[in-house]
N, C-alpha and C positions, 0 to 999 in steps of 0.2 A: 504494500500500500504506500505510493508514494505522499508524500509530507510538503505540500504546497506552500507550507508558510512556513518551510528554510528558504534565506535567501545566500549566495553565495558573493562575495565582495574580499576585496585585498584585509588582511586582517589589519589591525591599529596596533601601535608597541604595546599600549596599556593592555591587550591581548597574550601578546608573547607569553609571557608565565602559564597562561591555560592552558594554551595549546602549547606548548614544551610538555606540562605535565598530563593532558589528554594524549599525545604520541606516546609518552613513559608508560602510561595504564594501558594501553591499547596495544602496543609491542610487547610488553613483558609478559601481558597475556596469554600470547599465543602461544598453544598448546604445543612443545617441543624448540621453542625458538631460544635457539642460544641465548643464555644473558650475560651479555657483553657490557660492562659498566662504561667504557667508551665510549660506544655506541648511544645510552641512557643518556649519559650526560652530554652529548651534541642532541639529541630529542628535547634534553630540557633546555636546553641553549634555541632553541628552533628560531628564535626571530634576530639572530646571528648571521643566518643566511641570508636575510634578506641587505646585508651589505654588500655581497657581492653583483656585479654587471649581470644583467636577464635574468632576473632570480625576483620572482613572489612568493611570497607566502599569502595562499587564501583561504579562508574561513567561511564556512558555512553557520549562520546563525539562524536560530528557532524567532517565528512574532515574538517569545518572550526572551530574549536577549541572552539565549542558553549558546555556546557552542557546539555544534551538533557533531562536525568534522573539519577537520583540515587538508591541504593540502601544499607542496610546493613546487611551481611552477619555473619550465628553465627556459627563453625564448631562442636562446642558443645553447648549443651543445655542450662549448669548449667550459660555462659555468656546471654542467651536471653532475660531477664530481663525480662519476664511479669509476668502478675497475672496469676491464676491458676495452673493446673499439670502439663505444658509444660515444665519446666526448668528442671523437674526431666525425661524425658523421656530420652531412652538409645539409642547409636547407629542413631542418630538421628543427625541433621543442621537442620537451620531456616533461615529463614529472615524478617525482617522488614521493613518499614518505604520504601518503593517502591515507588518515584516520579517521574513524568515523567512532563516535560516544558508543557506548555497549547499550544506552538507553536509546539511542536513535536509531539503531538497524532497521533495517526494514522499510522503511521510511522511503528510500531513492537518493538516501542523501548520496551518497558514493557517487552512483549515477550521477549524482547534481552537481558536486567534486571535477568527476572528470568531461564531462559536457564542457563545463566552465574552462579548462585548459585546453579539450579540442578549438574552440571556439578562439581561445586566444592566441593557439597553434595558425587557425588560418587568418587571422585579423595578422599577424605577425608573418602572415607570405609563405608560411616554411608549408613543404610539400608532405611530410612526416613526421607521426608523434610517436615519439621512444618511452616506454616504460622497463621498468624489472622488476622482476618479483621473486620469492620464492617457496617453496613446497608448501611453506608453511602459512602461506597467504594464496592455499588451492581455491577457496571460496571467491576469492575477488576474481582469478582468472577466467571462470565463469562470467562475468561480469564483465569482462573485458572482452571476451571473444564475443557474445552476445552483442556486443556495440562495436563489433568488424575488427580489431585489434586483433592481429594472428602472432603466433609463436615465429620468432627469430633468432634462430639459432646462433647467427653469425654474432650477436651480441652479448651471447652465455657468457660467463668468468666466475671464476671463484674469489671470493673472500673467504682470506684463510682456508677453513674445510667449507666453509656456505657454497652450494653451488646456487650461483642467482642466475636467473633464466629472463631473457631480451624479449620484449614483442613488440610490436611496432605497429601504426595506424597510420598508412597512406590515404593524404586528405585530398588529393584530386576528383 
């Protein structure tokens, strides 16, 4: 049942602290997902990123001013920061680090998440959207192929032992 009265918009600093500790709840969660304290503490660091060049941070909020999920958006590659061939791909946006509240699933907010970044993927020219994901995030991939985003191989790599898996959304 999607949730009409999220709206989705670039998050505000006085937000950062939420959403750092909504990604911390929402990744640590995941049933089998390494806990990496590095890792933790750049989630609670999360409105960090938005210093860097092509880099949003945005926020899905409820009519009652709840944050529902996050997301953060890359208009160029070379800002995406992950391991593998993805940072050098051309013509290209990404996103990462996609969280949505354990009290708002359901809802479309995700959908409403990444709608909001295809959307800025083609307002920004680029012909492809790069995501990654992995095992442990088999629920969203669902979700991603369902809205045309296919498995890309060429963009696997490992962290440390994680093997994280590339898919890709050609917006022509």
């Amino acid at each position: 049942m999607q949730n009409t009265s999220s709206f989705v918009r670039n998050a505000r600093s006085q937000e950062f602290p939420a959403i750092g500790q909504l990604m911390v709840r929402v990744y640590s969660q995941l049933e089998g997902f390494p806990q990496q304290p590095e890792y933790f503490a750049m989630l609670e660091n999360i409105g960090e990123v938005t210093a860097r060049p092509h880099t949003e941070l945005m926020v899905a909020v409820s009519a009652e001013g709840n944050i529902d999920g996050a997301v953060v958006y890359f208009s160029d590659m070379r800002s995406y920061g992950s391991g593998g061939s993805a940072t050098a791909e051309k013509n290209a946006s990404g996103f990462r680090l996609l969280a949505v509240a354990p009290e708002a699933r359901g809802k479309g907010i995700g959908r409403r998440l990444t709608d909001a970044c295809i959307s800025k993927a083609r307002e920004d020219k680029n012909e492809q959207l790069i995501i990654h994901s992995t095992e442990f995030m088999k629920v969203a991939w669902e979700m991603y192929e369902r809205m045309g985003f296919r498995r890309s191989e060429d963009l696997d790599f490992m962290q440390g032992e994680l093997p994280v898996f590339g898919f890709r959304l050609l917006l022509q």
